[in-house]
C-alpha positions as CSV (number, residue, x, y, z in Angstrom):
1,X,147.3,37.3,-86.7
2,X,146.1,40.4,-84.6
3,X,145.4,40.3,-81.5
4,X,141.6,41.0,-82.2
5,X,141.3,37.6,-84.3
6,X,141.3,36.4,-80.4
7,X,138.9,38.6,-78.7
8,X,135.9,37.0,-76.8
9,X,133.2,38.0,-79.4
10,X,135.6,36.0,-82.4
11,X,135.7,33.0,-80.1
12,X,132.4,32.6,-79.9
13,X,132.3,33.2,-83.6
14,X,134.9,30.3,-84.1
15,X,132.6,28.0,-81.6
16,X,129.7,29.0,-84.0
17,X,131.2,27.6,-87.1
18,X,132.9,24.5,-84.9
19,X,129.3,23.2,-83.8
20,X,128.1,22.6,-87.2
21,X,130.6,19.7,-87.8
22,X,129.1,18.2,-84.2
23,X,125.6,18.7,-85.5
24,X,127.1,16.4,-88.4
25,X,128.4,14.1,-86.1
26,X,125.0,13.8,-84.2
27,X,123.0,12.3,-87.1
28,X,126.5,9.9,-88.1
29,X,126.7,8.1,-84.6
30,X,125.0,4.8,-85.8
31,X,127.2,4.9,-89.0
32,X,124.8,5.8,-91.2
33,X,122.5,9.2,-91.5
34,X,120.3,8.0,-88.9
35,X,118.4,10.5,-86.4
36,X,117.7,8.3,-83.4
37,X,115.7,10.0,-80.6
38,X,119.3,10.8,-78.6
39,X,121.0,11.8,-81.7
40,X,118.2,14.9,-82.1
41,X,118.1,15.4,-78.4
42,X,122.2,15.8,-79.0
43,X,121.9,17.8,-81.8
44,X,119.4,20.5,-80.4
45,X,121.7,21.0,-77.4
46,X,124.3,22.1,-80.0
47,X,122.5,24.0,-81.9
48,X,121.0,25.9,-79.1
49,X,124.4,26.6,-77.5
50,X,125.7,28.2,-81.1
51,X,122.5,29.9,-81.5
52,X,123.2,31.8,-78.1
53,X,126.7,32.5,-79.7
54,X,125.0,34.0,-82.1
55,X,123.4,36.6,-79.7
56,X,126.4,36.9,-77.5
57,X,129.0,37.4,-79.6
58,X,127.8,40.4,-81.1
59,X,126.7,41.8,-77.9
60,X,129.5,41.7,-76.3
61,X,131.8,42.8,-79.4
62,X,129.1,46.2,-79.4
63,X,129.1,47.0,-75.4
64,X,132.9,45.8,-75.0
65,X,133.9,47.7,-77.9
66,X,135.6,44.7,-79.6
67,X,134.0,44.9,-82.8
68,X,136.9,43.7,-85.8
69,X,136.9,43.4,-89.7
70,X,137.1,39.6,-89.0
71,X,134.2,38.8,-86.5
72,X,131.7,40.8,-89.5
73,X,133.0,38.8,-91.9
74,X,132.5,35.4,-90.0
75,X,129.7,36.4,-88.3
76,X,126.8,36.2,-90.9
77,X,129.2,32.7,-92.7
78,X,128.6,31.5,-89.0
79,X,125.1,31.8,-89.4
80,X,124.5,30.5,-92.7
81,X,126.3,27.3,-92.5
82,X,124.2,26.1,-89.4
83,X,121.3,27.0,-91.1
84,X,122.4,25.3,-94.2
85,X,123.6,22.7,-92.9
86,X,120.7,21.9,-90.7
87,X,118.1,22.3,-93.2
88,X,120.2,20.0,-95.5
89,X,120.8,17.5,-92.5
90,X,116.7,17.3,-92.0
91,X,116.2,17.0,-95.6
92,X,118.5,13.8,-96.0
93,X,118.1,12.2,-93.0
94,X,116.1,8.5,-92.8
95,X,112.7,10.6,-90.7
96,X,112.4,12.8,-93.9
97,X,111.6,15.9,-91.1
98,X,111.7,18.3,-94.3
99,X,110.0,16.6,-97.4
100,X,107.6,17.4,-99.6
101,X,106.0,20.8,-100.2
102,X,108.5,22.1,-97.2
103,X,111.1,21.1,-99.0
104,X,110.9,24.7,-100.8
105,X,110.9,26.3,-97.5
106,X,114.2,25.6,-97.5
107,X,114.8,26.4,-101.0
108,X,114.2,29.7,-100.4
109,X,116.1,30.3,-97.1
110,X,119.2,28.7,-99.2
111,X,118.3,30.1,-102.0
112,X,117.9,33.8,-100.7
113,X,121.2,33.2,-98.5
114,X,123.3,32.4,-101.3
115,X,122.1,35.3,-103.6
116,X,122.7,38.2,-100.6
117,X,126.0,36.9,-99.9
118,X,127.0,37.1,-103.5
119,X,125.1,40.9,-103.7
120,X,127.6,41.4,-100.4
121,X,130.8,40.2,-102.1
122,X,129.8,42.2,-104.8
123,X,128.9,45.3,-103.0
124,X,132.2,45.4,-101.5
125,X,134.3,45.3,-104.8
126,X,131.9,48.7,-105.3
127,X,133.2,49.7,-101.5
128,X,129.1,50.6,-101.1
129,X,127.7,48.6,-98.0
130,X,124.2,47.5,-97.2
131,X,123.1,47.8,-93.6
132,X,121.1,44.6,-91.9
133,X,117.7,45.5,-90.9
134,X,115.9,44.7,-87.7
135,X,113.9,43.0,-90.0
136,X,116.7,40.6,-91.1
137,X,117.7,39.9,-87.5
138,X,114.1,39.0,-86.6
139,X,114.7,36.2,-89.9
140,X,117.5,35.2,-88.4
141,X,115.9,34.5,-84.8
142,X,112.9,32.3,-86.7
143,X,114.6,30.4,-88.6
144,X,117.0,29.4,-85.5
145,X,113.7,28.8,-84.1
146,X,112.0,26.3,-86.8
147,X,115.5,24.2,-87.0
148,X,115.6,23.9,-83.0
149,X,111.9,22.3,-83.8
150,X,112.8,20.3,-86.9
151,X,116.0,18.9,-85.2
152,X,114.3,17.6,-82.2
153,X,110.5,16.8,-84.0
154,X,110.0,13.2,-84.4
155,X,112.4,13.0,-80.7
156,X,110.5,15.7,-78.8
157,X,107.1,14.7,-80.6
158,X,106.4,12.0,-77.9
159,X,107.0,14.8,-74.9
160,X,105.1,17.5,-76.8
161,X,103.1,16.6,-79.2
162,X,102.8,18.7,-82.8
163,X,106.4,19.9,-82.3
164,X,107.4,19.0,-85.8
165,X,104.4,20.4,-87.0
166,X,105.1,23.6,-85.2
167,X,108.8,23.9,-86.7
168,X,107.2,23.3,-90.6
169,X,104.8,25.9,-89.8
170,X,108.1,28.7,-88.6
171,X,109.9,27.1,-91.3
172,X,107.3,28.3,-93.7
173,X,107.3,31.7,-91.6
174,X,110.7,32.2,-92.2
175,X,110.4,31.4,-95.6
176,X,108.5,34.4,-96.3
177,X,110.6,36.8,-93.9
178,X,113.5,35.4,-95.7
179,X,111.9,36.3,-99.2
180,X,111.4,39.5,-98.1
181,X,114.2,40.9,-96.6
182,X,116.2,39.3,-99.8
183,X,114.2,41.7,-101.8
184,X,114.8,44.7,-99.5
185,X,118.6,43.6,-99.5
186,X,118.6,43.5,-103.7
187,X,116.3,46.8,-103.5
188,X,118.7,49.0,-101.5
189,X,121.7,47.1,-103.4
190,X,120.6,47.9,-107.0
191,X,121.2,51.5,-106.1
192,X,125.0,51.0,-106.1
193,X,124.7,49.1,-109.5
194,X,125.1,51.4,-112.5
195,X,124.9,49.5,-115.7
């Protein structure tokens, strides 16, 4: 592979997609999908640490100058299957964190993720590109936000009460961010689209 595969921004990259199989692990340790209060409190740390990743990595690709075809592709995969897998982790487990009406929170999030991914793949074929907006980064940011909430809720609930509530309420906010910039993603895509 080339030498850039290896650069510190990729690593963290890799680190990124390796933590979601711990965050796995977190809610498994009892055997079962269970989310005891150390479980969550073992989660968040993980998740936190990749979400810094996510930050870091493309800092330090930008000022070091270390940016590679690799480390754009990963980097947005990186941050989908944490989300994904987080919001599908709070949905299933036994506390039922997401449920009910939030449930299409995270619908759309996965919904919207799935669909821009495909208009990317498709984009490319075209060799036409879409930037991401400040406003998509910002989406980003929240909904890291509402799952550090969500996986830590019922855990952190008895330290600081309302956190689950808090992290339905940014999952909601995110929700609508996330609709949004998927429409300014399709918008600005449908011009490279000629039939």
């Amino acid at each position: 592979m080339p030498k850039r595969a290896f650069n510190l921004p990729n690593i963290l990259t890799y680190a990124r997609i390796l933590a979601v199989p711990l965050i796995v692990l977190c809610f498994f340790l009892e055997g079962s999908l269970r989310s005891s209060e150390f479980a969550r409190w073992s989660a968040l740390f993980i998740f936190l640490a990749a979400s810094i990743t996510d930050y870091l990595d493309g800092y330090i690709a930008r000022s070091w100058r270390q940016t590679s075809n690799i480390g754009k592709m990963l980097d947005p995969i990186a941050d989908k299957l944490l989300i994904a897998t987080c919001l599908l982790l709070l949905a299933a487990d036994t506390a039922r964190t997401i449920a009910g009406w939030t449930l299409w929170a995270a619908i759309i999030i996965l919904c919207r993720e799935i669909l821009v991914s495909g208009l990317r793949e498709y984009l490319a074929a075209l060799e036409a590109s879409v930037p991401v907006t400040q406003l998509a980064k910002w989406k980003t940011t929240i909904q890291m936000i509402a799952v550090a909430f969500l996986l830590v809720g019922p855990a952190a609930d008895k330290i600081v009460p309302y956190t689950t509530e808090a992290g339905i309420v940014l999952l909601w906010v995110s929700a609508l961010v996330t609709l949004y910039t998927g429409y300014d993603y399709f918008r600005a895509g449908l011009r490279h689209i000629e039939d």
